[in-house]
N, C-alpha and C positions, 0 to 999 in steps of 0.2 A: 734389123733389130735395134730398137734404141738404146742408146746407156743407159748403164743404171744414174741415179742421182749423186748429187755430194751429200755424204751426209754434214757438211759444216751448216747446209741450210737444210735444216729436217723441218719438213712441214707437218701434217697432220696425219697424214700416211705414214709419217715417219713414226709417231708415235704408238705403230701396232695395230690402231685398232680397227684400220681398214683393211686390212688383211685377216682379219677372225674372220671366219668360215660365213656366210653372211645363213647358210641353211641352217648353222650351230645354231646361232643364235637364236630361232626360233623357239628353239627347245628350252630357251629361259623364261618363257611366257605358260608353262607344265602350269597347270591352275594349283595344285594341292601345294605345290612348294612354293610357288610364289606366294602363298598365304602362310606357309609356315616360315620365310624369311619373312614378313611383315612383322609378325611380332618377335623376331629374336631380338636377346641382348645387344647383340651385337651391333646394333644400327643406331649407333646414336645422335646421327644426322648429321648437317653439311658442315658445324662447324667445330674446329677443334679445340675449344670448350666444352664441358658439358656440365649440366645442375647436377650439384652434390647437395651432401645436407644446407636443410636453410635456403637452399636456391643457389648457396656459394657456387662459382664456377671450378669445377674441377680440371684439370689437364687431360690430356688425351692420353701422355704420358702417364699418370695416374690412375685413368682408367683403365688403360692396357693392363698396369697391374693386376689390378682387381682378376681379373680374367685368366692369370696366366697359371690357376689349376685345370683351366679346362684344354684340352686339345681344340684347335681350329673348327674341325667337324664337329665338337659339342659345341662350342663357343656360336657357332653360324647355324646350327640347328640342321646339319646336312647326315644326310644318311649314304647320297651318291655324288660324285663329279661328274663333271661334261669334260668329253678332250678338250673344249676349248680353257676351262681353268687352268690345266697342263702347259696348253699351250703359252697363254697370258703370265703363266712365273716364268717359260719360257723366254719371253725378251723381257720384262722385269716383274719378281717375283715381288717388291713392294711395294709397288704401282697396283698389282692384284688386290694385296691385302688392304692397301686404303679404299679402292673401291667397292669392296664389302664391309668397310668398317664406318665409311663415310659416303654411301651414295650419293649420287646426284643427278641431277639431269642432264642430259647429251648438251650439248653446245649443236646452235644450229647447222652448223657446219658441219659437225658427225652426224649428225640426224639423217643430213643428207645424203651424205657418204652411205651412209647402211641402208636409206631409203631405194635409192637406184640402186644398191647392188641386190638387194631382196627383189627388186621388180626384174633385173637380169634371170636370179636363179628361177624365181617361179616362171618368166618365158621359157626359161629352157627345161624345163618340167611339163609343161603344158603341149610343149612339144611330143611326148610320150606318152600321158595319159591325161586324162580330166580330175580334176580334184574333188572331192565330197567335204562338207561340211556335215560334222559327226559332233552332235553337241552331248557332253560331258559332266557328270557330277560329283566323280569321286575320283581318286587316283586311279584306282583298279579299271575306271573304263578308258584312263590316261593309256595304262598302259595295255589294255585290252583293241585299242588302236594303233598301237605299236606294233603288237602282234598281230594284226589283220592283215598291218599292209606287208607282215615280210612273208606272213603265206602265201597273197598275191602275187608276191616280186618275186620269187625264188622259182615257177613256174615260169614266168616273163621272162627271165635274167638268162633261163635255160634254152626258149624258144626262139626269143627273139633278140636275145644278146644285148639286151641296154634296157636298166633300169639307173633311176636317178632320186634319190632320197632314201638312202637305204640303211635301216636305223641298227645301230649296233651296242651288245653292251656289253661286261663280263668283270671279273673281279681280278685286277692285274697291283701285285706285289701287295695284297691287305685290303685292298680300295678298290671299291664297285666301279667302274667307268661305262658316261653314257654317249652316245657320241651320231650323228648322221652321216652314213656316205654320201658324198655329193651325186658320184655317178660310178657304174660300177660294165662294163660293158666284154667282150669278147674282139678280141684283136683277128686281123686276118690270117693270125700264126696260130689260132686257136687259146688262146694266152688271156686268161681274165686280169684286166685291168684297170684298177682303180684311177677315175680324173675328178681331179680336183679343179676346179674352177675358182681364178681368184680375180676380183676388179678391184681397176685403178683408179683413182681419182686423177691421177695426171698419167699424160702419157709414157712415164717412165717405167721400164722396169723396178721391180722392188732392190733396198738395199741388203747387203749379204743377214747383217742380221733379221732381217725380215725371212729371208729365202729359209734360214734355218729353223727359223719357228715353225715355217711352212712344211719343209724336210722331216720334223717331226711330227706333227700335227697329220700326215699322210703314213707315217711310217707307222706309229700308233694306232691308227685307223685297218692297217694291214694287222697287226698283232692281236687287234680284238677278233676282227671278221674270221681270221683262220682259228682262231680258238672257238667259236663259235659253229663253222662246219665240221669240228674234228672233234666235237662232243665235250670239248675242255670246259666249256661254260656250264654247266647245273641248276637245275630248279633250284636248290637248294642254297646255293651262294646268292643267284637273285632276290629268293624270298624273306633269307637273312638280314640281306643290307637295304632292301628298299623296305620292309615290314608290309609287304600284301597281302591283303586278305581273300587267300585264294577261293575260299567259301561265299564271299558275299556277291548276289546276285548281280549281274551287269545291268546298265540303263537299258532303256527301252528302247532308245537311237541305238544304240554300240549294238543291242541285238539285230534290229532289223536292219543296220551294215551288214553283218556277217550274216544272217539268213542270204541276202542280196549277192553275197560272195560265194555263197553255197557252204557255207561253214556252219553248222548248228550245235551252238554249245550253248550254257545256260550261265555257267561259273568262269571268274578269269582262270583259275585252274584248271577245267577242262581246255578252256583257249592255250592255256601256256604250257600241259602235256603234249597237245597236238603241236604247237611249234617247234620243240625241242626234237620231236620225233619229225618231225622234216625237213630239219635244218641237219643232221646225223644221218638221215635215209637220202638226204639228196646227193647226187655227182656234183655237186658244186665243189671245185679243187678251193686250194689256198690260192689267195691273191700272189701274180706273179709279178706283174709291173706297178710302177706306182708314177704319174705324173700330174705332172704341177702346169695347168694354161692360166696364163696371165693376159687379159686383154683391158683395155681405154673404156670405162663406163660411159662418155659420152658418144665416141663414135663407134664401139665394139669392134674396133682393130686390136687381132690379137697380135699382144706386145713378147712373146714369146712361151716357149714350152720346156720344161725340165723333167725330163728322168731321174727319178729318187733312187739312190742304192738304198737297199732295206740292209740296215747292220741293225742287230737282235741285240746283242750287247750292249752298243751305244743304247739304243730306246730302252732296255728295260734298266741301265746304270740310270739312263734322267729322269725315269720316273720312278727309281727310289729313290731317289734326292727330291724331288719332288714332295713324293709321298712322306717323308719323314717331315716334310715341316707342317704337312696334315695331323700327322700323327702327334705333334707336340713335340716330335723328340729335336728340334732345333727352332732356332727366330730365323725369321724370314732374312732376304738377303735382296740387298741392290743389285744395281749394276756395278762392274769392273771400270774403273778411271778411266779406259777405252773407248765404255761404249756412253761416257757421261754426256755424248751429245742427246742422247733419247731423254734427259731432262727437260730440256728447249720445249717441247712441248706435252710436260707432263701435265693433268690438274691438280696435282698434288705436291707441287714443286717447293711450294713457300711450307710446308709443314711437314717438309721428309728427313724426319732423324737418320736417314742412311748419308745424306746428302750433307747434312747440317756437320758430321763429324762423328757419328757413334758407329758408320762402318766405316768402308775403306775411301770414302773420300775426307777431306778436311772442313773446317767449318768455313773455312777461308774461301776456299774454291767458288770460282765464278766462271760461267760458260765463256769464254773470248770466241771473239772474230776470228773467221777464216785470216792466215796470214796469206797474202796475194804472193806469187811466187815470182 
């Protein structure tokens, strides 16, 4: 097994963002919402300036004000989360928030990084079944494909003990979360468990705070899917927080999927009674293990494997803290003077008021050199 890294030299791994779920991440390309972040307030581009009256350049600073009657979720124009947002205030929650306040484009180097490990998961998807292109025109046949595939998979998962993409969602502490299991299989002790698959850019194991984002980012994943077979999830909390319209007709692609599956419905509401009632009628127990493979994106040598203890406590204590700065009820929060090496490779670094002195670091503060021992 290799070492982990130093983190006095954190690379670009170091910064988190090759360890998001590279399956999550698909799920940010949802067509309806990626159109409704297009026009929010919220986005007012790369630079921290921005046109006030007359053209004057306003502060970032300034304009934060403006904003701070609304909660995050009105402010962003979001109805639901991905585990991966959880995840990302996880190693820095205002690293998150500039990159929904201030997007930008990947640097080629992460591009990279997310490009091979997106080409790993769909190999090892491909491995299990064949994929369909289901073209789309409204939310409702979004998530009218969501539902398709877990009718498929819940059959599969039982028969044949390994399904992989298994999409999950449920309303945990006020807040809808949406989220993909990577792989979800039957152990030779009869014991369903969750694997998570994560790639490396280098061949190192990840560093602890990486592992722990990961730690929760699987343990959250266990906490939706078991509310989800134990009938804890509701049409009703769904329909609330995404606003579907479970009357409106589906496309004519999403139809002739689901005839194709044997599934014949007309409305996403007929599709989302019959899921709920099979997801409650199935033997599918609660998730019992949860682990974490780590392997080398350019030679696919796995670099190690971790068993997750699931504490219920811990996950649902970090995701009210979490949740509350959704809710508006607190401002966002750095990192600890500990883990200030994860600035080394922020994009946000030259314009982070946590950083600058208004949290717990000082304005003073400069990253140093490893001292050589």
């Amino acid at each position: 097994m290799a070492e982990a890294g130093d983190e006095g030299t954190a690379s670009v791994e170091a910064s988190g963002f090759s360890d998001l779920s590279d399956s999550e991440l698909v799920e940010f390309l949802d067509l309806e919402e990626a159109k409704e972040s297009a026009v929010s307030l919220s986005k007012p581009g790369p630079s921290s300036e921005l046109p006030g009256k007359d053209d004057k350049p306003v502060s970032l600073q300034n304009w934060k004000r403006g904003l701070d009657v609304l909660s995050p979720m009105e402010r962003f124009h979001l109805k639901y989360l991905y585990v991966t947002d959880l995840c990302t205030q996880n190693w820095c929650e205002l690293q998150m928030v500039y990159g929904k306040e201030l997007p930008g484009s990947l640097t080629p180097e992460k591009a990279a990084v997310l490009d091979t490990g997106a080409s790993i998961h769909l190999a090892k998807e491909l491995e299990l079944h064949d994929l369909v292109t289901v073209p789309i025109a409204t939310k409702e046949d979004a998530w009218a494909v969501k539902f398709l595939n877990i009718l498929s998979m819940i059959p599969a998962l039982q028969s044949e003990g390994r399904v992989r993409e298994f999409p999950v969602f449920g309303e945990v502490e006020g807040i809808f979360l949406v989220g993909v299991i990577d792989e979800l299989h039957y152990t030779s002790k009869g014991e369903l468990e969750l694997a998570e698959l994560k790639t490396r850019r280098r061949p190192v194991l990840p560093l602890p705070a990486q592992k722990k984002k990961d730690y929760f980012q699987v343990s959250l994943y266990k906490y939706i899917f078991d509310a989800m077979v134990q009938g804890k999830v509701t049409p009703a909390s769904l329909i609330h927080h995404t606003k579907l319209c479970l009357d409106k007709p589906l496309g004519p692609s999403v139809l002739r999927h689901a005839r194709q599956g044997g599934v014949s419905v007309k409305s996403l509401g007929d599709l989302m009674e019959l899921v709920f009632l099979s997801l409650t009628l199935s033997d599918l127990p609660a998730i019992d293990t949860l682990k974490l493979e780590y392997i080398h994106q350019e030679t696919a040598t796995i670099l190690g494997t971790e068993t997750v203890a699931f504490e219920e406590k811990e996950v649902k204590s970090k995701v009210q803290h979490y949740v509350a700065y959704w809710m508006g009820h607190r401002d966002p929060q750095g990192v600890d003077v500990e883990e200030a090496w994860k600035c080394r490779t922020c994009d946000y670094v030259d314009i982070c008021e946590w950083r600058r002195g208004s949290g717990v670091l000082s304005s003073s503060w400069e990253p140093k050199a490893k001292k050589v021992k």
